[in-house]
C-alpha positions in Angstrom: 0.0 0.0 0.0 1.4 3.3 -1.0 -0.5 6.5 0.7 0.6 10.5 -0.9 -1.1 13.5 0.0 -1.8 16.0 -3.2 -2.9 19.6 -3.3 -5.5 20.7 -5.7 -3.9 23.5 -7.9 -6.8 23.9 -9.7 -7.9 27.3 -9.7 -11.8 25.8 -10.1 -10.8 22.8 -8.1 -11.7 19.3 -8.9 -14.8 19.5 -11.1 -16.4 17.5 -13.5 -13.4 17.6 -16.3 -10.6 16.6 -14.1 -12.5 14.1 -11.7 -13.7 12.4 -15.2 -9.4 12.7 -16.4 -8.9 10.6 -12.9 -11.6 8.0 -13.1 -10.4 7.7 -16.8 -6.6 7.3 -15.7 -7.2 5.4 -12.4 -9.3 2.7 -14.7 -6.0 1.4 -16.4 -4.8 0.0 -13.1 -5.7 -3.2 -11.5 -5.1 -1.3 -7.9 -7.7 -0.7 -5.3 -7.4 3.5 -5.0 -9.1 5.4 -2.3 -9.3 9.2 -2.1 -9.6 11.0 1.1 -10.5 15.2 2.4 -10.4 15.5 5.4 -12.2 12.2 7.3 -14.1 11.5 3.4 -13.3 8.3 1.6 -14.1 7.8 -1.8 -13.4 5.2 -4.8 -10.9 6.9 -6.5 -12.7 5.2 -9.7 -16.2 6.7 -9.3 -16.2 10.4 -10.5 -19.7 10.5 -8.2 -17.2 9.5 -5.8 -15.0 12.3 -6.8 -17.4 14.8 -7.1 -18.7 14.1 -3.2 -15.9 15.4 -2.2 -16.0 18.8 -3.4 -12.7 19.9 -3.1 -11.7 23.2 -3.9 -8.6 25.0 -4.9 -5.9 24.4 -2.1 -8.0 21.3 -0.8 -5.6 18.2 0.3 -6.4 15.0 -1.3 -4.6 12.0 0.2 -4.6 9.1 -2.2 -4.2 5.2 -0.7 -3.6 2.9 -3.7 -3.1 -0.8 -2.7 -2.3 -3.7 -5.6 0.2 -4.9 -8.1 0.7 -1.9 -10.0 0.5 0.9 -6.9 3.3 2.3 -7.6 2.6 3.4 -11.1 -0.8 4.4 -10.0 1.0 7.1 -7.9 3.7 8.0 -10.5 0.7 8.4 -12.7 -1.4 10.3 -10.0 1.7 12.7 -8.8 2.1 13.8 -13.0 -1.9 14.6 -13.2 -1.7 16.7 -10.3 1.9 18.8 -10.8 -0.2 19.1 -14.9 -3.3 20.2 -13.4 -2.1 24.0 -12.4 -2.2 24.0 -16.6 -6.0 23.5 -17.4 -8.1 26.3 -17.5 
């Protein structure tokens, strides 16, 4: 099990377009991913999940991803968010 804290740099924080980009990357991996805010847990593959969690620019996001390929499930994760100060 690997567990990393992000920071949404969003400016409009995680809405509908980068919780889908998640789901959509997260679905590749055979891991088990959990997100968490604050004492929240979601599947990191449901972008209802995602969306629950309404988090915000500046909002910490820990994500918990447990299987064969967690590791590249975090390299992967830790690239989307240092990208996602880029979209508008």
């Amino acid at each position: 099990m690997i567990e990393r804290t992000f920071t949404v740099l969003n400016k409009m924080g995680l809405h509908a377009r980068p919780a889908a980009a998640i789901v959509t990357a997260l679905q590749k991996f055979e891991s088990d991913v959990i997100i968490r805010k604050d004492d929240q847990e979601v599947d990191g593959k449901s972008i209802m999940g995602i969306l629950t969690l309404t988090a915000e620019y500046g909002s910490k996001l820990t994500l918990i991803a447990e299987g064969a390929d967690e590791q590249s499930v975090m390299d992967n994760m830790t690239q989307f968010f240092s990208d996602q100060v880029h979209e508008e």
